[in-house]
C-alpha positions as CSV (number, residue, x, y, z in Angstrom):
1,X,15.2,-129.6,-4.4
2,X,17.9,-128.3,-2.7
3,X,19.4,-124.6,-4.4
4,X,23.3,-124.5,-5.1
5,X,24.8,-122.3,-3.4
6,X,27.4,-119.9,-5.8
7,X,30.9,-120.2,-5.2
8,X,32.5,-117.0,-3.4
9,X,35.7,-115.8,-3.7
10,X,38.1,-113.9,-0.9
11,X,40.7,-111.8,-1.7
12,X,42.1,-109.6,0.4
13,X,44.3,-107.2,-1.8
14,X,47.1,-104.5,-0.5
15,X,47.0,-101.3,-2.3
16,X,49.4,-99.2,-0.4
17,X,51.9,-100.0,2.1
18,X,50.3,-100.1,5.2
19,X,46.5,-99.7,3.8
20,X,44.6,-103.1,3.3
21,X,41.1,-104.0,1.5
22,X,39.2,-107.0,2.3
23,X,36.9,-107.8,-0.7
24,X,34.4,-110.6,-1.3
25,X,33.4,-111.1,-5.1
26,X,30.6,-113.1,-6.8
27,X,31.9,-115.4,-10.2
28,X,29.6,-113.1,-11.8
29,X,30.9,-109.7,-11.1
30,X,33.6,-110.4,-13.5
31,X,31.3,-110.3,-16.6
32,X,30.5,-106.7,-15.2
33,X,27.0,-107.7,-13.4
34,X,26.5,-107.3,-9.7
35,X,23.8,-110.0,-8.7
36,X,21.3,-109.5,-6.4
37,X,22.3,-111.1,-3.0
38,X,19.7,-114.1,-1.7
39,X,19.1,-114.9,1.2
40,X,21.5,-118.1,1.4
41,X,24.2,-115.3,0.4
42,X,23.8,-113.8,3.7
43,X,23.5,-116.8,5.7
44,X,26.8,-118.5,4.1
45,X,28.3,-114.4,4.3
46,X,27.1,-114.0,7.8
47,X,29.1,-115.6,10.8
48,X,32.7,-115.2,9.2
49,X,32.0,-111.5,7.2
50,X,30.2,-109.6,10.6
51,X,32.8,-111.4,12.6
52,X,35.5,-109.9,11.0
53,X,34.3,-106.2,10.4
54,X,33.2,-106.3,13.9
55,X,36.9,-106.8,15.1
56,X,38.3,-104.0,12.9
57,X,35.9,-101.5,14.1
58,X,35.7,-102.1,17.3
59,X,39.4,-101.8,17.4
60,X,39.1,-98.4,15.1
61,X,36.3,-97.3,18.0
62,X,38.6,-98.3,21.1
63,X,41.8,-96.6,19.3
64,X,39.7,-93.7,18.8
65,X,38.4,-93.5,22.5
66,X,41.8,-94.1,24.3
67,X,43.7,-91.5,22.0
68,X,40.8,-88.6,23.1
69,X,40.4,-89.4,26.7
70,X,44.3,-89.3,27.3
71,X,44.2,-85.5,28.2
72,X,47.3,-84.4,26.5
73,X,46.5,-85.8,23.1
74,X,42.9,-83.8,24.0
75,X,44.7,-81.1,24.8
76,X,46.6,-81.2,21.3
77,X,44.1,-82.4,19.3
78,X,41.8,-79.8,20.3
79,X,43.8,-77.1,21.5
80,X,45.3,-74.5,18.3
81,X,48.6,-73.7,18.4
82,X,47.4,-69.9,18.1
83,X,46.1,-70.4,21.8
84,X,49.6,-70.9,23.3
85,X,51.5,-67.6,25.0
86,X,53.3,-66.5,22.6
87,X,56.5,-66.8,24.9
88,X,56.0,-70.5,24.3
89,X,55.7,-70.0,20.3
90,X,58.5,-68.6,20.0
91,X,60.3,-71.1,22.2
92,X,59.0,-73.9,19.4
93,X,61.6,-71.5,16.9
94,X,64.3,-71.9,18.7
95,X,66.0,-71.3,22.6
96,X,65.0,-67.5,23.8
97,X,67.4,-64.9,24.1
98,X,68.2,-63.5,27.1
99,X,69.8,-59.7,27.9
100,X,70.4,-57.9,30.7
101,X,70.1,-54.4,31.2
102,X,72.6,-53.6,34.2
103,X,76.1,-54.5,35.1
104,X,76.8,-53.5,38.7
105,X,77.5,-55.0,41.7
106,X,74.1,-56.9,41.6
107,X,73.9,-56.8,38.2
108,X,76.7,-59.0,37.4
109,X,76.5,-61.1,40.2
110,X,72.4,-61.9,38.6
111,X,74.6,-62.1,35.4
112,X,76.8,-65.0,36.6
113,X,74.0,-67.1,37.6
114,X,71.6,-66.6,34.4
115,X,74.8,-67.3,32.3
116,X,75.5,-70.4,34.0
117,X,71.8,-72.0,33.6
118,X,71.8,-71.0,30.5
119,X,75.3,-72.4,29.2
120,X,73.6,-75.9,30.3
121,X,70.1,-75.4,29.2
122,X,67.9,-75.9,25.8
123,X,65.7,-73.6,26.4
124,X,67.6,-70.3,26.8
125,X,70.9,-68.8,24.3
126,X,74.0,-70.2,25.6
127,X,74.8,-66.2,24.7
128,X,73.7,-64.0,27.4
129,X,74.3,-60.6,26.9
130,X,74.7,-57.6,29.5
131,X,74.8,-53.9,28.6
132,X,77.8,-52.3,30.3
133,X,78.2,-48.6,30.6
134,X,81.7,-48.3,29.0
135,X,84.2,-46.7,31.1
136,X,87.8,-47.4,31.8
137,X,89.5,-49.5,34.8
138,X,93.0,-49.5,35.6
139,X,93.7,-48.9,31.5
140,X,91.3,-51.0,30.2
141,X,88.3,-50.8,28.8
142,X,85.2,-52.4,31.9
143,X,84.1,-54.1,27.9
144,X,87.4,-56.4,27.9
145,X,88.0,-57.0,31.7
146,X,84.6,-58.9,31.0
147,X,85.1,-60.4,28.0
148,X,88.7,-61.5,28.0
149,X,89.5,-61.8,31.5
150,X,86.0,-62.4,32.8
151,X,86.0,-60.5,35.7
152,X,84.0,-57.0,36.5
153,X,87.1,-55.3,37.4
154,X,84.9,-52.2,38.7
155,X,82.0,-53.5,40.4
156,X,82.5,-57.3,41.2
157,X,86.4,-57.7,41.6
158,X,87.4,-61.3,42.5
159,X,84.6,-63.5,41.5
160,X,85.4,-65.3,37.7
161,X,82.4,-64.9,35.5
162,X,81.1,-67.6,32.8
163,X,83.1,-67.5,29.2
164,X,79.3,-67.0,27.7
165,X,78.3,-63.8,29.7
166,X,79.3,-61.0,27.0
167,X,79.8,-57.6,27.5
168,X,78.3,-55.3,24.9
169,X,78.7,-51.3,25.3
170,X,75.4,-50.6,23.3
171,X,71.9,-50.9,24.8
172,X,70.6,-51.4,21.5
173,X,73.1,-54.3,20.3
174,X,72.6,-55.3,24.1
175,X,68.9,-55.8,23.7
176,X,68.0,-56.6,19.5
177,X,65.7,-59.4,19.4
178,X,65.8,-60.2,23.3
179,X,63.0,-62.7,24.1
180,X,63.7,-61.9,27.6
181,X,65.1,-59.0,29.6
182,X,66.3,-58.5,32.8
183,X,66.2,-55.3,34.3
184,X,68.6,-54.7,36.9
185,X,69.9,-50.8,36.8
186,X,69.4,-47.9,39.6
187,X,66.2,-46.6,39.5
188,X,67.0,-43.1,38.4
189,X,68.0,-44.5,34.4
190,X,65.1,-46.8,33.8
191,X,62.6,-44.3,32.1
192,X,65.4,-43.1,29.6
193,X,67.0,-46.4,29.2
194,X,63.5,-48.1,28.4
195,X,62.6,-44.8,26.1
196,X,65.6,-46.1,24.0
197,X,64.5,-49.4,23.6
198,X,61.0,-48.3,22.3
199,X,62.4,-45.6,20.0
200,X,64.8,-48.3,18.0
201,X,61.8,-50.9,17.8
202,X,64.2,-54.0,18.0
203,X,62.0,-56.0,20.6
204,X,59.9,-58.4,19.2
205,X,55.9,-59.0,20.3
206,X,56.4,-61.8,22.6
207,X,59.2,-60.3,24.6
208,X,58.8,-60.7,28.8
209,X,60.5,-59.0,31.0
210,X,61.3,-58.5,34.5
211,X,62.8,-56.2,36.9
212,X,64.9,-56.5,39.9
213,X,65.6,-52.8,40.9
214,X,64.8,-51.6,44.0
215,X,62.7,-48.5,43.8
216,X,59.3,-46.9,43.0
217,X,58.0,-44.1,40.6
218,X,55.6,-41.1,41.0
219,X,53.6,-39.4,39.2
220,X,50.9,-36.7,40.3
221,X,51.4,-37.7,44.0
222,X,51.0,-41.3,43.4
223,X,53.4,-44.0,43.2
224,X,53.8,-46.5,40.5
225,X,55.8,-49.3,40.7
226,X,59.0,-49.6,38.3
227,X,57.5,-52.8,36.4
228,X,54.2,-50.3,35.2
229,X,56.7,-48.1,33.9
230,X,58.7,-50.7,32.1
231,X,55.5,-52.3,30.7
232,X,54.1,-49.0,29.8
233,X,57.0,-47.7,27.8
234,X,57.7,-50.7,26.0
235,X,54.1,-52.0,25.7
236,X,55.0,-54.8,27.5
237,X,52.3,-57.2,29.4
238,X,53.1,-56.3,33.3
239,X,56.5,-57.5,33.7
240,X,57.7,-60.1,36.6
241,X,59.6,-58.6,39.5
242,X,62.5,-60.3,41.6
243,X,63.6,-59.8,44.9
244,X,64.8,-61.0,48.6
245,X,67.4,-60.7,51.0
246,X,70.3,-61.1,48.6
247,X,73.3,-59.4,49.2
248,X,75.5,-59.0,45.7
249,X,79.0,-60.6,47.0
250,X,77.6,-63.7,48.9
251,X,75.4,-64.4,46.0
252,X,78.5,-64.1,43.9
253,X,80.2,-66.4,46.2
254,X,77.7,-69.1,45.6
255,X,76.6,-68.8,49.3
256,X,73.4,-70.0,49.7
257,X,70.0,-67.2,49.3
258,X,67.1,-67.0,48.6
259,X,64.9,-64.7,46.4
260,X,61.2,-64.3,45.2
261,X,59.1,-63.8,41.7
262,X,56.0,-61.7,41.9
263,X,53.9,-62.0,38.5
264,X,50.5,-61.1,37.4
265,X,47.6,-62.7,36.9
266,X,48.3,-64.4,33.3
267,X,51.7,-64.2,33.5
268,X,52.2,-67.5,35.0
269,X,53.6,-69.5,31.9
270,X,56.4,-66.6,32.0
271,X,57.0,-66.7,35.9
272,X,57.8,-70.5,35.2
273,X,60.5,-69.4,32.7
274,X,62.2,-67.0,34.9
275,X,61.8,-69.2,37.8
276,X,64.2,-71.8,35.5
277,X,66.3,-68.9,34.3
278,X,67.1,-67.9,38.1
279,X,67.1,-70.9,40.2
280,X,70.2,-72.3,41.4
281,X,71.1,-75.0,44.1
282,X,72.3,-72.3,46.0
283,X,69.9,-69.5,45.1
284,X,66.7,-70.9,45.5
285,X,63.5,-69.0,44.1
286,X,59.7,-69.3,44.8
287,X,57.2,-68.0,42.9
288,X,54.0,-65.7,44.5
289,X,51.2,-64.2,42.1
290,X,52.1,-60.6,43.7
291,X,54.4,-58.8,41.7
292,X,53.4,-55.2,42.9
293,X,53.5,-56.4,46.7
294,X,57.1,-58.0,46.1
295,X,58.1,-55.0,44.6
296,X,56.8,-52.0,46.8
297,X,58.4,-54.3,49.9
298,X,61.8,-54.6,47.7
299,X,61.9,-50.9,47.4
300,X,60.8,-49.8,50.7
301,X,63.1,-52.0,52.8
302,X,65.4,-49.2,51.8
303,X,63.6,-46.8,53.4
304,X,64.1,-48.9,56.8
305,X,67.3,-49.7,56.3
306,X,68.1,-45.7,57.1
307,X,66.0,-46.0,60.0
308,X,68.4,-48.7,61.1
309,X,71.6,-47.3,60.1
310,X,70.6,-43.8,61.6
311,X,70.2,-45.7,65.5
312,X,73.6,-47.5,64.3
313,X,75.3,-44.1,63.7
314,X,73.8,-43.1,67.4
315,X,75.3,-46.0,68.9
316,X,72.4,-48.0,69.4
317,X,71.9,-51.3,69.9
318,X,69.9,-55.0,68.5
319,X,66.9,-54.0,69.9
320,X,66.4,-50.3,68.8
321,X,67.2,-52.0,65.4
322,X,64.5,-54.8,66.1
323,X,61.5,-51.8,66.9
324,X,63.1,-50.1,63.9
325,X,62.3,-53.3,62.1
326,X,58.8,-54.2,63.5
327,X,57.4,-50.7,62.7
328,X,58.9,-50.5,59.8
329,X,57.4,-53.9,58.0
330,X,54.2,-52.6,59.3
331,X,54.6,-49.2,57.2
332,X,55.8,-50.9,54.4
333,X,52.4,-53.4,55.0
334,X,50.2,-50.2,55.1
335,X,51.9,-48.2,52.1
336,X,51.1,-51.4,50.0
337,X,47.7,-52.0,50.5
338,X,46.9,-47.8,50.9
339,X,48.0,-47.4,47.1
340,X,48.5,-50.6,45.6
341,X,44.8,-52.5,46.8
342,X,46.2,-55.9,48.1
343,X,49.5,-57.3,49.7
344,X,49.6,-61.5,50.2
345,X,50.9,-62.1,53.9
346,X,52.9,-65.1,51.9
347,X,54.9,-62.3,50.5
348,X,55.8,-60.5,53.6
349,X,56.9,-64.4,55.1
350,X,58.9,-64.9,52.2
351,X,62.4,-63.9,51.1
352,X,60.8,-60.6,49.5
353,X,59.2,-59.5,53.0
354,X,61.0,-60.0,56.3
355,X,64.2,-61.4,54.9
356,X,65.0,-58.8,52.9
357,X,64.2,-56.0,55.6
358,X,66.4,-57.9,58.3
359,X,69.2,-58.5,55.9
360,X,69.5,-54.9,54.3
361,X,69.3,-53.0,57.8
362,X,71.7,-55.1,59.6
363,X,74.1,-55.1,56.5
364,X,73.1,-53.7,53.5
365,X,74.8,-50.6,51.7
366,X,72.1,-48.4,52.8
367,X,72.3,-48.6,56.5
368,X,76.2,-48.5,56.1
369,X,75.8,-45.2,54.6
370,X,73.0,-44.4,56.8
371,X,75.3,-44.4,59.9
372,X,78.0,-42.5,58.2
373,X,75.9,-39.6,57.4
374,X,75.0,-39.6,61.6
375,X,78.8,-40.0,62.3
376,X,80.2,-38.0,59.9
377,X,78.0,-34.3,60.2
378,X,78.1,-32.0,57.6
379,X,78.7,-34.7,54.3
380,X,75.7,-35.1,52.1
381,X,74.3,-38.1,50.2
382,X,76.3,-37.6,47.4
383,X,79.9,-37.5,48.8
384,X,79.3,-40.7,50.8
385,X,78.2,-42.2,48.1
386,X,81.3,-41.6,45.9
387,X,83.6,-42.0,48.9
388,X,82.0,-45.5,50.1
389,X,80.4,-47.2,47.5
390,X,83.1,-47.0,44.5
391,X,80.8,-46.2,41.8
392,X,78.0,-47.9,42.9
393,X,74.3,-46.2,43.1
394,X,72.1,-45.5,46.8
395,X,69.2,-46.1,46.5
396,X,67.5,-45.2,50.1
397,X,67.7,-41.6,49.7
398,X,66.0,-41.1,46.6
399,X,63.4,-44.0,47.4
400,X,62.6,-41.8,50.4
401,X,62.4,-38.5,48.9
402,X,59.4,-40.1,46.4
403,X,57.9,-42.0,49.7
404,X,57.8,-38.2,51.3
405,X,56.4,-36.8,48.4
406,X,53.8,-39.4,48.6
407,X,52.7,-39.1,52.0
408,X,52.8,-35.2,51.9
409,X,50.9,-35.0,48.9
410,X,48.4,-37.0,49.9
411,X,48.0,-36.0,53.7
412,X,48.6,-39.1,55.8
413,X,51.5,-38.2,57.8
414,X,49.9,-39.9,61.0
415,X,50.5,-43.3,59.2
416,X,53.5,-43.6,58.6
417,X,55.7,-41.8,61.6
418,X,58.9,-43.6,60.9
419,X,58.8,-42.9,57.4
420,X,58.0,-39.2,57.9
421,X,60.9,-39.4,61.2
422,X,63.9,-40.5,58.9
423,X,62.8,-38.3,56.2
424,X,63.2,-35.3,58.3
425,X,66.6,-36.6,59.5
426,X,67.9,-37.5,56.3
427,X,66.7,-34.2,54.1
428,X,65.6,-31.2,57.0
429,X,68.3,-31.3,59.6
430,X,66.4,-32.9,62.0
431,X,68.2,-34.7,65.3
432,X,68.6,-38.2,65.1
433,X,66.8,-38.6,68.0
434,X,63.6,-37.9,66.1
435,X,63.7,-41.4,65.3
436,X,63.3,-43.4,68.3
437,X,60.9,-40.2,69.4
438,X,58.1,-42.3,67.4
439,X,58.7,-44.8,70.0
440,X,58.5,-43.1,73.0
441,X,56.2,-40.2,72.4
442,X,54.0,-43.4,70.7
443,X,50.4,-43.9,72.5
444,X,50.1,-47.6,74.2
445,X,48.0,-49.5,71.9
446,X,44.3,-50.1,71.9
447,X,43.9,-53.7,73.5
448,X,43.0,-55.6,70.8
449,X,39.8,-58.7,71.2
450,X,40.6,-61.9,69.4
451,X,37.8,-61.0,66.6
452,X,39.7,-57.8,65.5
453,X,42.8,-59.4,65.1
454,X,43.2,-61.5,61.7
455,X,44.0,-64.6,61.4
456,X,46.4,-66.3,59.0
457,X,45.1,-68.9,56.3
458,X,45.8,-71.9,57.9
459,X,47.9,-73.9,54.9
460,X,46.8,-77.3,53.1
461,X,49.8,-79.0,54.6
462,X,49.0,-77.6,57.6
463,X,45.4,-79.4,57.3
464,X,46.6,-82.7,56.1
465,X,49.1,-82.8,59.4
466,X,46.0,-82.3,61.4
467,X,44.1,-84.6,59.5
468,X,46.5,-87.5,60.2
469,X,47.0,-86.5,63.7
470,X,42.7,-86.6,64.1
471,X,42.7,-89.9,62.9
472,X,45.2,-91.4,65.7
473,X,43.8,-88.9,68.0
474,X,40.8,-90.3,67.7
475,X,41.6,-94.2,68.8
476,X,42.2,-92.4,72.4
477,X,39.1,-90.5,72.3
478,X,40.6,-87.0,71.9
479,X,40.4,-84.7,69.3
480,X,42.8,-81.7,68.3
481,X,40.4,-79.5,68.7
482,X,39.8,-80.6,72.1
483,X,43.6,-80.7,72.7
484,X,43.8,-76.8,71.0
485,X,42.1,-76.0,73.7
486,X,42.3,-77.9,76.5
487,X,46.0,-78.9,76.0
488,X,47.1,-81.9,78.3
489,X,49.0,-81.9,81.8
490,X,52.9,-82.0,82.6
491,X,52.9,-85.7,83.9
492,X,54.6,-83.9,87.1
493,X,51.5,-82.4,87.6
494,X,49.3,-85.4,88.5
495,X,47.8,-84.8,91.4
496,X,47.3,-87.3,94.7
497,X,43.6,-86.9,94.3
498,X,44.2,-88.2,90.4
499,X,46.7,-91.3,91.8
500,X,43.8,-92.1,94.3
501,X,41.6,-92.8,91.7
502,X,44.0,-94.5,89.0
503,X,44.4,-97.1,91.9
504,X,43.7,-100.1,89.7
505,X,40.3,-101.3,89.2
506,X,41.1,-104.8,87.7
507,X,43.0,-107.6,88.5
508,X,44.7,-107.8,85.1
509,X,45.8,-104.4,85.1
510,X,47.4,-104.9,88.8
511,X,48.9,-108.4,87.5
512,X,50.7,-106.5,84.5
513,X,51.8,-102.9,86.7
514,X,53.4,-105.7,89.3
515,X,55.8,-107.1,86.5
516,X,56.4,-102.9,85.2
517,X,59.7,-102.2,87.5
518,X,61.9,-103.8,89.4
519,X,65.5,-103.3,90.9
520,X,68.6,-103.2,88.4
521,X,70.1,-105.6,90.0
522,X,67.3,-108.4,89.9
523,X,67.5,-108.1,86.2
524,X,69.1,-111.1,84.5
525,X,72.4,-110.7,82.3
526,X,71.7,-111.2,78.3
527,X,67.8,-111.0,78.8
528,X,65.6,-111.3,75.4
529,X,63.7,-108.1,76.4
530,X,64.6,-104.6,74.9
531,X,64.9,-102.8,78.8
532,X,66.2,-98.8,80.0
533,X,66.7,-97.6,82.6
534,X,64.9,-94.9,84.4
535,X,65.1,-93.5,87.6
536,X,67.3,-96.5,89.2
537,X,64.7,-99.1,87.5
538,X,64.9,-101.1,84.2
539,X,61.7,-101.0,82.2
540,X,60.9,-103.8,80.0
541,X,59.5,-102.0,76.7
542,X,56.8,-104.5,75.6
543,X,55.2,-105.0,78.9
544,X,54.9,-100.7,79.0
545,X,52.9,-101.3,75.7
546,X,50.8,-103.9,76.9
547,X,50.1,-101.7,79.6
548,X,49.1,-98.6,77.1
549,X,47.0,-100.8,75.4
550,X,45.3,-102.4,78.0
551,X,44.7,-98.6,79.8
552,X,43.7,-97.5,76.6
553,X,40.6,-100.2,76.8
554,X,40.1,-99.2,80.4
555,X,39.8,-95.0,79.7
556,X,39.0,-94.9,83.3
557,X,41.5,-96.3,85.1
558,X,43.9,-93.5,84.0
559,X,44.4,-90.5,82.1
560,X,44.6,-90.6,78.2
561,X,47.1,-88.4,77.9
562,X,49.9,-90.5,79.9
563,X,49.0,-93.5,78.2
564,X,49.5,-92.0,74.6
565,X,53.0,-90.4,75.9
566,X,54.0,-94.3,77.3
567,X,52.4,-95.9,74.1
568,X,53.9,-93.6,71.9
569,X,57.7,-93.9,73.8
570,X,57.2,-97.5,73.5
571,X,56.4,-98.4,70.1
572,X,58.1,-95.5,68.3
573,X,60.9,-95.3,70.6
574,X,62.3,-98.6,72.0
575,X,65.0,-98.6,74.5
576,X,65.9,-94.5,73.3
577,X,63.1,-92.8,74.2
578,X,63.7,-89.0,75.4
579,X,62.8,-87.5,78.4
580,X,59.6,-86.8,77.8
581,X,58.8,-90.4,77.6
582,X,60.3,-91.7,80.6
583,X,58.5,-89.0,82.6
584,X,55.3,-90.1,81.4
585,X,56.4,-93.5,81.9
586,X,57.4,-93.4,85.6
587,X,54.0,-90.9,86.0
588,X,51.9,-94.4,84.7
589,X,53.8,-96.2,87.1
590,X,53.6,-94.3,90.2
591,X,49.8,-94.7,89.8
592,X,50.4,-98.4,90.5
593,X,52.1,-100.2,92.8
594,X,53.7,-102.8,92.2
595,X,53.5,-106.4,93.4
596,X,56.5,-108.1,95.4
């Protein structure tokens, strides 16, 4: 006899908004009693109940799986927030303040561009603040020539600054609760103005800075760069360091420069920041993970500049200052890596290295000064300073006093001869002439072998370049390499023995060469065909690229070399190719004659 099977019961009941049950109950379970499921249960439970539950999971298991192997929600999900710089938490409070310490010539000018980002940005204060050393101008306090009328009266006259760069007399009120600060002071004031900072304990932990003052420190006989000092005072992690071939009024004017950010290892997040604090459209900035290289070359650049202006003072010319130049990068190159360990050759390419060198002894301040002192015999540093730089600080002479210092103390004269020369000039009386004395008295060079020389890192988009050139290289049979080496012919240099044998060896090449060129004047008016003229002829393009093709198949018959110069002119070029091309072209086609 067949068993009844009992009546079930779905009900699927919603018990918050959003949260869903599915239940299944027996008749019996409302009396309180939970029976014991049968077998027939499961069979009449099985196809529809799995059915279901396997859908909901396997949705529950795919959500799960796509939400932790998208890499930011990994990243979040499994990343604490205590792991993030601390820059960045405070940046989740709230855009970061941003002071500067400095408001000269440079120093405003840096002022008008960090203002301007930052009146546009959410990330930084619309505020910006600047410490200015109060003092009056023409009646007024330097304060309210800023503030009301927007203008450094003083040190940047002419050039309107943004309504949301403030002027604030105190360093203190300047810098309270600064999440950044810029450094951008002489040299000589940075120990007692960052002494002041740490004594009022306004900065908060996550505070970055960076400098961009030109200049080094020493102590015992060994230099230290101005960002250890800053860090050091204000227990700071190693601040950035900016710097290039900027000159204050063209950067002012908006015309275009460019500049470079060293940071430390760890300090990238921060060099990101700074690098969007600085960058305009027409002051661009790259970023180099060498901040004690881009600020030895940003401080010793000085020191050459003298060099320079002392051969201007003398009357000499381009090239003096071009040896000046040379020698002096390669001092600058050997200071770094003598007391600082490592310099990146990126960093003497970029705006920090030769840029800046070029543009501050062909025009800075420095070499300015530099051939006044020559000119003008018997002034010191001091009174050319107040008589040609209104106010403003030099910064060469007391760079190369602590340079001097350096290389006396510890005993390597012989390296650096320019550096000791224009000391001697500058401080001991010495003739100008002492300078280009390093040239001539200089020993030739050793001759240098290929294996003692280093070579630069050749760059990855360097290597992808060659790696698309290799792969159509290689449809002639050539590789670069090869070509490296043995680079190809001048077309004008195919020889009769070469014509001889690039007479044609097949009929079909011959057939095709015989339609190549013909007289101008045999051409017909309104002709389909793309022609050009070269050398008196007209040359119809596609039958010079069957030809290429067809010599590429036969290697042989002529050299490789021509035949990618004519395929390349024809496909790429059409009926404008450049000289180059019709050379090759009429160098294919002298190597056949044609047939009339």
């Amino acid at each position: 006899m067949q068993q009844s099977r009992p009546q079930l019961i779905g009900v699927c009941n919603q018990r918050k908004p959003g949260a869903f049950s599915c239940k299944r109950f027996h008749p019996s379970w409302q009396s309180g009693v939970v029976p014991t499921p049968t077998a027939s249960d499961s069979a009449h439970l099985g196809p529809r109940w799995h059915l279901q539950g396997r859908r909901v999971w396997n949705a529950v298991l795919l959500f799960c799986l796509f939400f932790l192997l998208t890499p930011a929600s990994m990243e979040a999900f499994l990343r604490p927030a205590s792991t993030f710089p601390p820059l960045l938490q405070a940046l989740q409070k709230g855009p970061l303040k941003v002071s500067l310490v400095g408001s000269g010539n440079w120093g405003t000018a840096v002022g008008k561009i960090v203002a301007s980002n930052a009146k546009n940005s959410h990330i930084f204060n619309t505020d910006v603040r600047m410490w200015v050393y109060e003092e009056e101008v023409e009646g007024r306090k330097l304060t309210d020539w800023i503030n009301i009328h927007h203008e450094n009266r003083k040190y940047l006259p002419g050039f309107e600054l943004p309504s949301n760069l403030r002027a604030v007399p105190s360093l203190t009120d300047a810098c309270r609760d600064a999440d950044l600060l810029v450094f951008v002071m002489p040299h000589q004031f940075i120990e007692r103005a960052c002494r002041e900072l740490r004594k009022a304990k306004l900065l908060p932990p996550h505070c970055r800075a960076i400098s961009l003052i030109k200049g080094i420190g020493v102590r015992n006989g060994w230099p230290i760069t101005l960002t250890h000092e800053i860090g050091s005072i204000l227990d700071l992690p190693k601040p950035c360091v900016l710097s290039g071939a900027n000159v204050a009024k063209d950067v002012a004017a908006e015309n275009f420069a460019e500049a470079t950010i060293g940071h430390a290892d760890g300090e990238t997040e921060t060099a990101a920041l700074w690098q969007l604090l600085f960058d305009r459209p027409n002051f661009k900035i790259n970023v180099l993970p060498d901040v004690d290289g881009v600020e030895v070359c940003g401080a010793l650049k000085n020191v050459v500049a003298l060099a320079g202006g002392f051969c201007e003072g003398m009357g000499q010319g381009t090239n003096t200052k071009a040896a000046i130049l040379r020698l002096g990068v390669e001092e600058i190159k050997t200071f770094t890596m003598l007391f600082f360990g490592d310099l990146l050759a990126d960093t003497l390419y970029d705006s920090a290295g030769y840029a800046d060198v070029i543009t501050t002894v062909f025009g800075g301040r420095n070499a300015r000064v530099a051939a006044a002192f020559v000119r003008q015999k018997g002034k010191d540093w001091d009174q050319l300073e107040k008589e040609m730089l209104n106010g403003q600080k030099l910064q060469g002479p007391a760079t190369l006093e602590l340079v001097a210092e350096v290389i006396r103390v510890n005993e390597v004269e012989h390296l650096f001869p320019l550096f000791t020369a224009t000391y001697a000039v500058a401080f001991q009386n010495a003739d100008p002439q002492a300078i280009l004395d390093v040239f001539r008295t200089e020993r030739p060079r050793s001759i240098q072998r290929s294996e003692d020389c280093v070579k630069l890192k050749v760059p990855t988009v360097v290597k992808d370049a060659r790696i698309r050139i290799a792969s159509r290289m290689k449809k002639l049979g050539r590789s670069i390499s090869e070509l490296i080496k043995n680079p190809p012919d001048t077309p004008d240099s195919v020889s009769e023995e070469s014509n001889h044998k690039a007479e044609p060896t097949c009929a079909k090449l011959r057939l095709v060469a015989g339609r190549l060129m013909w007289p101008v004047e045999d051409a017909k008016e309104g002709s389909p065909e793309h022609r050009h003229i070269v050398g008196g002829y007209e040359a119809d393009w596609g039958v010079f690229y069957g030809v290429s093709r067809h010599l590429q198949a036969c290697g042989s018959c002529i050299r490789l070399d021509l035949c990618e110069h004519l395929y390349s002119a024809a496909l790429t070029y059409g009926g404008s190719v450049p000289v180059c091309g019709n050379t090759a072209a009429l160098a294919v086609v002298s190597t056949v004659p044609p047939l009339h």
